[in-house]
C-alpha positions as CSV (number, residue, x, y, z in Angstrom):
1,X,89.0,135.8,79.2
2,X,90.6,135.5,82.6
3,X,88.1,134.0,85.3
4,X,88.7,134.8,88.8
5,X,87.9,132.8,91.3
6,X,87.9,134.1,94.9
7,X,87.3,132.0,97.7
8,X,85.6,132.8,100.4
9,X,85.7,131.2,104.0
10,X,84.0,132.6,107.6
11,X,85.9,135.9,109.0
12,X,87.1,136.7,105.4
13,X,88.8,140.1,106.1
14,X,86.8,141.9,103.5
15,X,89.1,145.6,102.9
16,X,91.8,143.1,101.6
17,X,90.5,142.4,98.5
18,X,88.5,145.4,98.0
19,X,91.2,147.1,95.8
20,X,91.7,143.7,93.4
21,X,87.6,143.0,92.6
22,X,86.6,146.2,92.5
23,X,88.9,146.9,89.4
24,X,89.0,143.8,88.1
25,X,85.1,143.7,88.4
26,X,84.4,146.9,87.2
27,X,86.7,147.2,84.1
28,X,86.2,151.3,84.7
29,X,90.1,151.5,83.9
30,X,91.7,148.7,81.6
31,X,93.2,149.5,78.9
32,X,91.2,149.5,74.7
33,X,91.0,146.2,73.9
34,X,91.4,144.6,77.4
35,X,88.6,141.2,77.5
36,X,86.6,142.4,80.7
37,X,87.2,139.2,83.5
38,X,85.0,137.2,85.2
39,X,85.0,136.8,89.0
40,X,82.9,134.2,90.6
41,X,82.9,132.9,94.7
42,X,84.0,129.4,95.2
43,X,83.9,127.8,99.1
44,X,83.4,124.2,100.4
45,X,80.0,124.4,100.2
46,X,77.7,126.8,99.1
47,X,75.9,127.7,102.5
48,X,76.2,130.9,103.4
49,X,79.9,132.7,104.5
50,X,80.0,135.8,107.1
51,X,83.0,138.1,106.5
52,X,84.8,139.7,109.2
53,X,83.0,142.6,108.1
54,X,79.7,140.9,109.0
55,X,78.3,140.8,105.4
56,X,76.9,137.5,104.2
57,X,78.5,136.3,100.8
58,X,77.2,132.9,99.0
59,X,79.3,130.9,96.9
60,X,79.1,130.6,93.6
61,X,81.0,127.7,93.1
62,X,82.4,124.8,95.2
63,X,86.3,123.8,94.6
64,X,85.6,121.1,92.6
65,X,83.7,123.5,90.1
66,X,87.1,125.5,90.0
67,X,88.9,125.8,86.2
68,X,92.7,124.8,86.5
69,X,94.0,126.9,83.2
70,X,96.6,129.6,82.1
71,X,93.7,132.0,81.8
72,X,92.2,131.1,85.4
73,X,93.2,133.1,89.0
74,X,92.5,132.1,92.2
75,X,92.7,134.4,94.9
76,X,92.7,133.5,98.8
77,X,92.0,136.1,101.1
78,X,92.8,136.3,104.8
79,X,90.8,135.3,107.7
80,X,91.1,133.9,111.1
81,X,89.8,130.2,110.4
82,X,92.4,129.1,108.0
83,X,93.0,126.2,110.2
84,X,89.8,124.5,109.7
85,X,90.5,121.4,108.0
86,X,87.6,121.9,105.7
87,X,89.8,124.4,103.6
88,X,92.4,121.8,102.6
89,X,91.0,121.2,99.2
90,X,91.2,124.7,98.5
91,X,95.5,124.5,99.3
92,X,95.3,121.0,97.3
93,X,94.0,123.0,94.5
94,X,96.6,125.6,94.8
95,X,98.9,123.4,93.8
96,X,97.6,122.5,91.3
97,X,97.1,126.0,89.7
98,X,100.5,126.8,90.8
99,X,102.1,123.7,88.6
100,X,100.1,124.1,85.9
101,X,100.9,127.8,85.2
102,X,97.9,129.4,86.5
103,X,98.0,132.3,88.9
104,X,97.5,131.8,92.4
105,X,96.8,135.5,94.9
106,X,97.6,135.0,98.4
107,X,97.5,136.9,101.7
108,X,97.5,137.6,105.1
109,X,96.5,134.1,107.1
110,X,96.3,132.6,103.1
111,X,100.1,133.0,102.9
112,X,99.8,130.7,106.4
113,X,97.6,128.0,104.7
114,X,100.5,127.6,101.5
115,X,103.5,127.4,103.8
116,X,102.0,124.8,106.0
117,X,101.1,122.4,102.9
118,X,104.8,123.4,101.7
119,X,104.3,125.6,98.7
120,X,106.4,128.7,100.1
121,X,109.4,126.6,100.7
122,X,111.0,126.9,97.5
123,X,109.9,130.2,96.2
124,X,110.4,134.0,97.1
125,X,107.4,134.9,99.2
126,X,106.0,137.2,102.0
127,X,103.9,137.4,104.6
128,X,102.8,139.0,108.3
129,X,106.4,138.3,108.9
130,X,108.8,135.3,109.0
131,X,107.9,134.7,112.7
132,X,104.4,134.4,111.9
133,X,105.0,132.0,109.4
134,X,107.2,130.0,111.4
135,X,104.4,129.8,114.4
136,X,101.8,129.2,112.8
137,X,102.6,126.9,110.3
138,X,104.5,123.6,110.7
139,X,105.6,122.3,107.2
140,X,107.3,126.2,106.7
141,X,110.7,125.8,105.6
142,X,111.1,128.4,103.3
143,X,113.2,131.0,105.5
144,X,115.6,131.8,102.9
145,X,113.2,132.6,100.4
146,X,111.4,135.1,102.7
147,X,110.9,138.9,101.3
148,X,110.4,141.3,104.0
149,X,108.1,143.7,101.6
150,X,104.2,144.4,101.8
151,X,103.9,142.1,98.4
152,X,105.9,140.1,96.3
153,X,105.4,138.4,93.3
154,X,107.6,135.5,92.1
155,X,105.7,134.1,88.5
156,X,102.5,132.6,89.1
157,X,102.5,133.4,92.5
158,X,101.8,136.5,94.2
159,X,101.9,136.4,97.9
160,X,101.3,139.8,100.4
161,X,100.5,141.0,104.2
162,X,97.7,141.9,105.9
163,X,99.3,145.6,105.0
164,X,100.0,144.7,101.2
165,X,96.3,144.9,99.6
166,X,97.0,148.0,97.7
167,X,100.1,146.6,96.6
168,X,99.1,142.8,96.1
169,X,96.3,144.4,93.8
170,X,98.6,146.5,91.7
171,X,100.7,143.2,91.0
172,X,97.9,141.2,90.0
173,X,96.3,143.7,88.3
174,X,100.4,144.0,86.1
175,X,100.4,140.2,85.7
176,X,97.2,140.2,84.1
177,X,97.9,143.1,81.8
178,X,94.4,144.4,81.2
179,X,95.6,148.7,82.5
180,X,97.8,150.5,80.7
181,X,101.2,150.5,82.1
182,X,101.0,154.5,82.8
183,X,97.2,154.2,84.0
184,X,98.5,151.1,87.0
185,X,101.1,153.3,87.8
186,X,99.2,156.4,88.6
187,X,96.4,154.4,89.8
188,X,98.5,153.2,92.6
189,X,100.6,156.5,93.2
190,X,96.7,157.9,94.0
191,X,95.2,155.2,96.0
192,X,98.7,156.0,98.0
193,X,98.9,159.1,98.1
194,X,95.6,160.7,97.6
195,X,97.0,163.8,95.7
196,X,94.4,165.2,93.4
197,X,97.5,165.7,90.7
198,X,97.7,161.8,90.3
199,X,93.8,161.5,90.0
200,X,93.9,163.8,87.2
201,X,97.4,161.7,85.5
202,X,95.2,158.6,86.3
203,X,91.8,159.3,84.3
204,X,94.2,161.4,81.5
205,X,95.9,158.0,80.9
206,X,92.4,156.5,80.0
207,X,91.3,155.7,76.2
208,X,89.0,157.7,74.9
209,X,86.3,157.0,72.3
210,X,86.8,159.2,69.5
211,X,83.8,157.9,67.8
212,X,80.8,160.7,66.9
């Protein structure tokens, strides 16, 4: 069973990760057979966090709680306070996921806190640009690696914008394999597009229980 871990940090923009937990939460589309996943909050302490939303989230976790293994993700979400020196453990701990084969889920001002500790510089990536990259973090020297898309995944790493969440989701939700091919593919042509024609593909794509 795949564990999730999400951490969370003050001014947390909530809507980008709305997409990933809500599926990956819920189950309501994965394929027969798919092991539901656990998701648990992780943060440097376990006082309280206030999103950018204003909601009020408590950890579950701290970092040193936090699993390194194959079958564990961590995803880091954007926010304005990424600079806080209190959230170097969490980077420290990236790398460590990202060398040891498990899956690390980055965006927006996340993508910021990887290139400055020097994960991005070797490996295709994106971002809120390359210019944001190069302003606001210091140790970024991956320039030729940059991908000018919404999301991008390169292995164990999946990296998007502050525009990519629909996308970034769709990728992680593909690299964990728990939708039918078919079902992830209409579920993002709908949550795209919003035509009532790729609703109906979606939920006809779902198993059914043929059990009386």
């Amino acid at each position: 069973m795949f564990t999730i871990y999400v951490y969370v940090l003050d001014t947390l923009a909530d809507w980008e990760l709305g997409y990933v937990t809500s599926e990956l939460h819920s189950g309501r589309f994965f394929k027969k057979g798919a092991e539901r996943v656990s998701i648990k909050t992780a943060s440097y302490s376990k006082e309280p966090i206030h999103t950018m939303g204003g909601l009020t989230a408590l950890p579950d976790c701290l970092i040193d709680d936090i699993a390194v293994s194959e079958t564990s993700v961590l995803l880091l979400p954007g926010a304005d306070t990424w600079n806080d020196p209190r959230h170097n453990s969490i980077i420290k701990k990236a790398s460590e996921f990202l060398s040891s084969g498990a899956t690390v889920g980055a965006i927006c001002g996340a993508t910021a806190a990887l290139a400055n500790y020097g994960l991005l510089n070797n490996r295709p990536h994106t971002s809120n640009g390359q210019g944001f990259l190069k302003m606001v973090s210091p140790g970024y020297e991956g320039k030729s690696f940059y991908v000018d898309k919404p999301s991008v995944t390169d292995g164990n790493l999946i990296t998007a914008s502050s525009t990519g969440a629909l996308l970034w989701a769709k990728q992680i939700i593909e690299h964990l394999d728990v939708f039918q091919s078919d079902t992830l593919e209409y579920w993002y042509e709908y949550f795209s597009t919003g035509k009532a024609k790729s609703f109906f593909a979606l939920m006809q794509t779902l198993p059914r229980d043929t059990e009386k």
